[in-house]
C-alpha positions in Angstrom: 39.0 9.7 34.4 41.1 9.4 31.5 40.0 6.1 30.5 36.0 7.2 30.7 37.1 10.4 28.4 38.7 8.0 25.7 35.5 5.5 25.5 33.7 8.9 24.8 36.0 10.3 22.4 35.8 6.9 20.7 32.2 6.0 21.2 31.5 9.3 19.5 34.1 8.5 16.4 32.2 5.1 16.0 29.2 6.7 16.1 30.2 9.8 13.1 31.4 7.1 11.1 28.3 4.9 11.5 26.1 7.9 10.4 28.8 8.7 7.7 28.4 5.2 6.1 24.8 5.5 6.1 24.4 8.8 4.8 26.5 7.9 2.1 24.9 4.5 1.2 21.6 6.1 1.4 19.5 6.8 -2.1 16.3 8.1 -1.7 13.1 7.7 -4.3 10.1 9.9 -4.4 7.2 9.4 -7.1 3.9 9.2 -8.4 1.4 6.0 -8.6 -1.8 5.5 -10.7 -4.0 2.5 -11.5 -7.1 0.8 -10.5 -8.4 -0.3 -7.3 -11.4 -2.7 -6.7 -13.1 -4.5 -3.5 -13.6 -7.9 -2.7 -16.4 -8.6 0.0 -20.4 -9.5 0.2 -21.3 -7.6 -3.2 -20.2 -7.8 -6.3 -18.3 -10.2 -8.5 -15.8 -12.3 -6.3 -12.3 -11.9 -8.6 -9.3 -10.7 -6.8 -7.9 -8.8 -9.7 -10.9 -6.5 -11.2 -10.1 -2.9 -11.4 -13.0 -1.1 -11.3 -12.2 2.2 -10.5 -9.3 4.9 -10.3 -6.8 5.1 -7.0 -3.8 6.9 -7.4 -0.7 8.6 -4.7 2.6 9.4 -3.9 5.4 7.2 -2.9 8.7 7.5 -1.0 11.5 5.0 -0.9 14.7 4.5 1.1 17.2 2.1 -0.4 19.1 0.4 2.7 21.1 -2.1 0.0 20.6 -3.6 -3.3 18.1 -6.0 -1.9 15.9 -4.2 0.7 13.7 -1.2 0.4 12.0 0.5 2.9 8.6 2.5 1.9 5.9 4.6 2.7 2.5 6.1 0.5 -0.1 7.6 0.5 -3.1 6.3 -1.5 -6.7 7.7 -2.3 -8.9 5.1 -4.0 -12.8 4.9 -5.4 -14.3 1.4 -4.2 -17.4 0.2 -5.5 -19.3 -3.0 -6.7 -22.4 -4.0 -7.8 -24.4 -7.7 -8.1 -25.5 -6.9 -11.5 -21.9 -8.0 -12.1 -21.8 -11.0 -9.9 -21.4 -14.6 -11.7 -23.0 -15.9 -8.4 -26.4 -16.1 -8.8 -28.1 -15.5 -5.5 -25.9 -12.0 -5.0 -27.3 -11.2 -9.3 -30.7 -11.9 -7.8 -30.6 -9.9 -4.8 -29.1 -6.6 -6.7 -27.2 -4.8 -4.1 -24.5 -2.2 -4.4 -21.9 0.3 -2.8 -19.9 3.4 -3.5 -17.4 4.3 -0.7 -13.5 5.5 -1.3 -10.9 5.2 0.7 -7.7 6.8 2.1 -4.7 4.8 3.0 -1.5 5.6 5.2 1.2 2.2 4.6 4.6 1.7 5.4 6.5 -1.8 4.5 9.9 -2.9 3.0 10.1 -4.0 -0.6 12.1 -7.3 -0.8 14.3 -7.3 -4.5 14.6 -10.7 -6.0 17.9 -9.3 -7.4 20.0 -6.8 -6.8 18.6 -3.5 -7.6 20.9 -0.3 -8.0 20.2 2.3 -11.1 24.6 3.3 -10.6 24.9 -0.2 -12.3 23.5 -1.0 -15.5 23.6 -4.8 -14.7 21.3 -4.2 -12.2 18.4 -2.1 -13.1 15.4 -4.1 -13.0 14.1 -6.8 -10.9 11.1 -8.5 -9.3 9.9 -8.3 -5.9 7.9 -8.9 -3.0 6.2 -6.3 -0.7 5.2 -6.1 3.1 3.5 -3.3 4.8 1.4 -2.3 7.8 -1.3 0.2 6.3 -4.5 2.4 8.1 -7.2 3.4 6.3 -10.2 6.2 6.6 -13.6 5.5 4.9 -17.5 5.9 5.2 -20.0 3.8 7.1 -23.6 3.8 8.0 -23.1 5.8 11.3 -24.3 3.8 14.7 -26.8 7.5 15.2 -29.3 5.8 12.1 -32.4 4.4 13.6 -32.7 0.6 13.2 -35.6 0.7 11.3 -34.7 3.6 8.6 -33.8 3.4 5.1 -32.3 6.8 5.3 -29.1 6.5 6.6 -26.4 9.0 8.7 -22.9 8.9 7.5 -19.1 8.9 9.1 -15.6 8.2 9.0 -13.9 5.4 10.4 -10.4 4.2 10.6 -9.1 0.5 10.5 -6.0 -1.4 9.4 -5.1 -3.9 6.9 -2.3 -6.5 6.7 -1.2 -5.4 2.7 1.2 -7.5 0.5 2.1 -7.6 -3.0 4.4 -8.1 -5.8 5.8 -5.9 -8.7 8.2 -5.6 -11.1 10.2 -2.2 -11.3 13.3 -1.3 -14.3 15.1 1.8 -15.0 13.3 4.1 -17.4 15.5 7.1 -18.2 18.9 8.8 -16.5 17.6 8.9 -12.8 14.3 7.6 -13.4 12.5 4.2 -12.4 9.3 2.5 -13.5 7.4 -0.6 -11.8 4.3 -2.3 -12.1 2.6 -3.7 -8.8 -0.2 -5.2 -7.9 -1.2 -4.9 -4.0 -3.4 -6.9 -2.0 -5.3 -5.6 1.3 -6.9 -7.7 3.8 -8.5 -5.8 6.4 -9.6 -6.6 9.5 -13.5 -4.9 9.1 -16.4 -6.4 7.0 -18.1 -2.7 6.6 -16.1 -1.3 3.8 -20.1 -2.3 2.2 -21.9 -0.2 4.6 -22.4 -4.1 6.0 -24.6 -3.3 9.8 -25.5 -6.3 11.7 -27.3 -3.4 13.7 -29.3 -2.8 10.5 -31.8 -5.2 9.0 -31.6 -3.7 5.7 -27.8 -3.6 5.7 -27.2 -6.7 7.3 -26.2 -9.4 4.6 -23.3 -11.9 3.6 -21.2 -13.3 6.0 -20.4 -11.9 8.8 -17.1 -13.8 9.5 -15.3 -13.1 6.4 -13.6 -9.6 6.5 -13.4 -7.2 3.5 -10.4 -6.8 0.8 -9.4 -4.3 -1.5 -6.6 -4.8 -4.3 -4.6 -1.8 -5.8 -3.0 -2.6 -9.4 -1.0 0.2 -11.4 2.2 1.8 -12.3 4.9 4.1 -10.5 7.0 6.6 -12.0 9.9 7.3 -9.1 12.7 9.7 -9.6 16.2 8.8 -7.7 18.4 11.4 -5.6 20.5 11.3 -3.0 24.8 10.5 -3.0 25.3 7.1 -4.8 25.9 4.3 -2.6 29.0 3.4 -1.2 28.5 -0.6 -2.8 28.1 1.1 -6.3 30.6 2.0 -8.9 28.7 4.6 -11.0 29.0 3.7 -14.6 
């Protein structure tokens, strides 16, 4: 009996200090992200980096050590494209377009290059690589539109993408960081066009290669939380 009460007594004082460590090696961002956005797909031009339109949101950060980050945002972003800007000449010809916006949920670990800690000043700006897990909400031609109609009913959807990046972020100012990212989206939808193999009318491209849309801007993220317990504040 004795013996079971110690390995609780001790279990529990493992298990305080293991939550005391990490609260204290904890530092939390929270910030602001603006840019561009644009969509790569069935219309349009075909370059990977093209913003064509405004996407902004709001970022969160938790700094596990001076190498890994883990993240979450929010991002609203206007998607469009149009074949009058297309270098290809059969999508010029054919003078489609789109207008749609989407709304993304993502959540991924940012992977520094080099140590990253704003408590040391030898250590305030690095590289680094980005992998997240994202859903999205946008509009397509909804399945109640008769075959043969050109006017066409409307509704949301949800899907997922696989999104990965790279940036580069520095200190700015006392407790303040900025970084400049670009992030790619592959999702696993060709639609994002209002694209409807259901639809003669909207039924063009091909149908086996799946939609993208790239996100290119700049954060502003303000630091809080106890410096970490692997920093000696300067």
């Amino acid at each position: 009996m004795l013996a079971i009460l110690f390995m609780r007594k001790f279990v529990l004082f493992v298990a305080i200090v293991f939550i005391t460590m990490i609260s204290k090696a904890q530092i939390n961002e929270v910030g602001l992200f603006v840019g561009g956005s644009n969509y790569i797909g069935d219309i349009g031009p075909e370059y990977y980096i093209n913003p064509n339109n405004i996407m902004g949101g709001v970022i969160y950060k938790w700094n596990m050590n001076p190498r890994i980050a883990f993240r979450g945002t929010f991002t609203y972003a206007e998607i469009s494209s149009d074949d009058a800007d297309a270098t290809n000449k059969a999508r010029f010809n054919r003078g489609m377009r789109f207008t749609n916006s989407i709304k993304e949920l993502a959540f991924g670990v940012e992977f520094n290059y080099f140590e990253y800690n704003l408590n040391d000043y030898r250590k305030t700006k690095t590289p680094y690589l980005l992998v997240e897990f994202a859903a999205f909400n946008y509009n397509v031609v909804s399945s109640e539109t008769y075959p043969g109609s050109q006017q066409y009913n409307y509704e949301s959807k949800t899907a997922y993408a696989i999104p990965f990046g790279i940036g580069y972020k520095t200190k700015l100012v006392n407790n303040f960081a900025i970084a400049f990212e670009i992030r790619a989206r592959y999702t696993f939808v060709d639609d994002i066009d209002y694209n409807n193999q259901e639809i003669d009318s909207l039924t063009f491209g091909n149908p086996d290669s799946n939609d993208w849309y790239m996100l290119t801007g700049i954060s502003l993220v303000y630091s809080f939380g106890r410096p970490p317990c692997y920093a000696t504040p300067y």
